[in-house]
N, C-alpha and C positions, 0 to 999 in steps of 0.2 A: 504494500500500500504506500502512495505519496503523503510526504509529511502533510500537506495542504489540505489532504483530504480530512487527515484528523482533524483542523483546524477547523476545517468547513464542518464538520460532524459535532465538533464541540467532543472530541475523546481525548480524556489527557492516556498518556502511555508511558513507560516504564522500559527503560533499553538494557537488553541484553550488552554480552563485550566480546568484541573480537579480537585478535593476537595476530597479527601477520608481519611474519619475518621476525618478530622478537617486538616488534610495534603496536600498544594495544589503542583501540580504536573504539567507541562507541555505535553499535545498531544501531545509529537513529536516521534509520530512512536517507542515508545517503549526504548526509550534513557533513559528521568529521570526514567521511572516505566516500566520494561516488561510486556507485556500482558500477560504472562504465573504467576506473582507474582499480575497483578490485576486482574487478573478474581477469582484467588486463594482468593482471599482477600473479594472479591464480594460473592463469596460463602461461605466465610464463617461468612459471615451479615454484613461487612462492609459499611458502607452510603458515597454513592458519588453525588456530585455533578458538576455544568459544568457553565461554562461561557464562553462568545465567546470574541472572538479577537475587541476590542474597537479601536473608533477615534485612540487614542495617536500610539498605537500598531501599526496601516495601514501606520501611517503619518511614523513612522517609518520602516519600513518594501518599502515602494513605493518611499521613495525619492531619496535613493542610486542610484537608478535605471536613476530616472528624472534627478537628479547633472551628471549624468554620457549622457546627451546627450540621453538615451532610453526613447521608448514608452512601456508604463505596456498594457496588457491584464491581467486582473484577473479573476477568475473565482471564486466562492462564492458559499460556502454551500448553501442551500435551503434557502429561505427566509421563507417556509413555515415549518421549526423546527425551526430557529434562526435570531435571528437581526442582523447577521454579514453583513450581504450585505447592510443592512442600515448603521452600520458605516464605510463601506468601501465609501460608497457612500458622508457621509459628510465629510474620509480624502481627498475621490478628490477633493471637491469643493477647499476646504482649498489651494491643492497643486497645485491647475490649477492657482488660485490667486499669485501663486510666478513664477511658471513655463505655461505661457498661450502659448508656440508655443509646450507642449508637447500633449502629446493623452495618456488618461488613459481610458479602453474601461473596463466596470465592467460588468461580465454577473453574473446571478443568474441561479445557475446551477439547479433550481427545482431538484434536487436528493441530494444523501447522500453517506457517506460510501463508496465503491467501484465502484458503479454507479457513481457519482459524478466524481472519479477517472479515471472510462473508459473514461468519458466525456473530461476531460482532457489530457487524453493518446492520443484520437484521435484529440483535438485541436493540440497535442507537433507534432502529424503524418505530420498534415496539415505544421506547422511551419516549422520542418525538410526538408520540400519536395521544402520551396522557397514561401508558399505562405506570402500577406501581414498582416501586421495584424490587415488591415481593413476584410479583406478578412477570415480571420480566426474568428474574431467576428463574424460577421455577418451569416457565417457557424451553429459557435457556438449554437448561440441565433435561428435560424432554427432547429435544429435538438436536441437539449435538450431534447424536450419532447419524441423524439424517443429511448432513454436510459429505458430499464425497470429495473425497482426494484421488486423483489420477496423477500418476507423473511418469513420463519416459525421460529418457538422457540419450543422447549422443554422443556423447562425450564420457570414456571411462575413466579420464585420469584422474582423478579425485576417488573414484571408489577402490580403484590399484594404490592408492598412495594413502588411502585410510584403513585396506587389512579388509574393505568391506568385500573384494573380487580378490582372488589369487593373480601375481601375473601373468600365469601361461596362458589364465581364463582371460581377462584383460588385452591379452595379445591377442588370441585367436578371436574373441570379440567382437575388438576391433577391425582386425583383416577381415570378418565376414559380416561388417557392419552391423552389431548387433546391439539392438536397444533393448535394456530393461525397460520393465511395464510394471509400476511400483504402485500400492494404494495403501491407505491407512484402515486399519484393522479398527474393532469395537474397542480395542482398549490403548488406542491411539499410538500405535506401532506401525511404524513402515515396514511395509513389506512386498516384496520381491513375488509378483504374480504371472510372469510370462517374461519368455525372452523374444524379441520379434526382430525379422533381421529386415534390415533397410527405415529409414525414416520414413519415408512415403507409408509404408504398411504400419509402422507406431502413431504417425498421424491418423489414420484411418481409423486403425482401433482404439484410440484413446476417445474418438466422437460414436463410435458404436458402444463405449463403453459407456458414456451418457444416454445414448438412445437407449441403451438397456437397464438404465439405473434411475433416468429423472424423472421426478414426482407426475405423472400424467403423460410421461412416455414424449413425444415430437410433438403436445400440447403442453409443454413445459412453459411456465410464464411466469417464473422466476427470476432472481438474478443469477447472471454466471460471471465467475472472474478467470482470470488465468495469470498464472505469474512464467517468467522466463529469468534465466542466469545468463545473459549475453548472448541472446538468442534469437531477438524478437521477431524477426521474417518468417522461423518454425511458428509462434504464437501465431503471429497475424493468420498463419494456414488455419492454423485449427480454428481461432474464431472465426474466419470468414466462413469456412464447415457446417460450424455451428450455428453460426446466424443464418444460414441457409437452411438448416435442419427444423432448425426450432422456430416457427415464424412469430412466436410468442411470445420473446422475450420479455421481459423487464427493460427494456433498455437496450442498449448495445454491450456486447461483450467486454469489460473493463479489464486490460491490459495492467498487468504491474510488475515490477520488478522481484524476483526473489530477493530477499533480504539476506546480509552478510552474515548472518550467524549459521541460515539452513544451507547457504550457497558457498559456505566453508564446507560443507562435507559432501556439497552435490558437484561443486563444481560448473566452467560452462556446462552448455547444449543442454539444460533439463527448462520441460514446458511440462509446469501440471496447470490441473482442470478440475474447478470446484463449482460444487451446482448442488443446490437442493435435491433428495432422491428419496428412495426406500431406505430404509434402515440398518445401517453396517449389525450384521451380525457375525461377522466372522476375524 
């Protein structure tokens, strides 16, 4: 998501931290480091790493709010890529112990990336429209796992250089151009669901894989986002696919960048694809 966007939404957010080459760097939407200078940087073999938003960080970040008379809703990256939802979890306790008449409502958003991001687009929808925000939790924490995540990659070097591909696999892979087909599981885990070889056929299948997943099928009239890792001409395929498929949309297909935390371990060439659906059970 664009920093501006939060801005326009009225979402304060809480940045993760990146490490590249020994340099650490704040996720915040491209402010300290442009995606276009880190993924540049990524290809050209630099080592990143990541760490999530800590106790101190949250306690920070949620009190302004509670001094000020407000109730927080947070919504929290996946607990099943990161501990941040866990330390969001011990700055409430901490903050309900100074502040006990206030409501800090913490959901785990089981997704990532842009998925994550829809999930919260549509809590801010529900917010805007009047509802409470018991009422907005409670939505929240129901329909999470209807959020799908689709992601391919073209690009292996990032999953050979994390231990997550061996390299002979990596090697031959690559020589038979071969893209993973990744989705997020019910308890917010990525995972590894087909290997399909050429981009042309991971473009294909990754919009069949909505045709076969969105809430009311190619009458879908929802939003859909897509993020890319230096990629975007691959995005622009698929949403144009999609806007073709789905005459229903919400809107037009909202294009974003993968951010530096998930794009330290995906690396370029990855386009995932998030859309309202049936219910991850797996």
């Amino acid at each position: 998501m664009e920093k501006n966007y939060f801005e326009r939404r009225n979402i304060p957010y809480v940045c993760f931290h990146v490490n590249l080459d020994g340099k650490d760097y704040m996720d915040d939407l491209g402010k300290s480091i442009s995606f276009e200078e880190f993924y540049k940087k990524i290809q050209e073999g630099a080592l990143a790493g990541t760490s999530q938003v800590n106790v101190e960080e949250y306690i920070e970040f949620f009190e302004p709010f509670l001094k000020n008379g407000q109730d927080i809703l947070h919504i929290s990256l996946s607990s099943g890529i990161s501990g941040t939802f866990n330390s969001a979890n011990i700055a409430r306790e901490e903050l309900l112990e100074i502040y006990p008449d206030r409501q800090i409502l913490l959901v785990d958003s089981l997704g990532a990336s842009s998925g994550y991001g829809l999930l919260v687009d549509m809590a801010a929808d529900l917010r805007d429209r009047g509802d409470s925000i018991r009422d907005v939790y409670e939505w929240t924490v129901s329909n999470r796992l209807k959020i799908h995540h689709w992601f391919f990659s073209t690009d292996l070097t990032s999953y050979i250089r994390g231990g997550r591909i061996s390299k002979t696999s990596g090697f031959i892979g690559t020589m038979l151009g071969i893209c993973p087909l990744l989705n997020m599981d019910s308890e917010g885990h990525l995972i590894p669901r087909a290997k399909i070889r050429t981009k042309k056929r991971a473009i294909k299948e990754i919009v069949k894989k909505m045709e076969e997943h969105a809430k009311d099928g190619t009458d879908y009239s929802g939003k859909c986002f897509i993020s890319n890792s230096a990629c975007f001409e691959d995005a622009r395929q698929v949403a144009d696919l999609i806007e073709a498929a789905f005459p229903k949309l919400n809107g037009p297909v909202v294009i974003n960048s993968v951010g530096t935390v998930i794009g330290a371990h995906t690396g370029a060439g990855t386009v995932a694809l998030f859309f309202e659906g049936d219910e991850r059970t797996d």
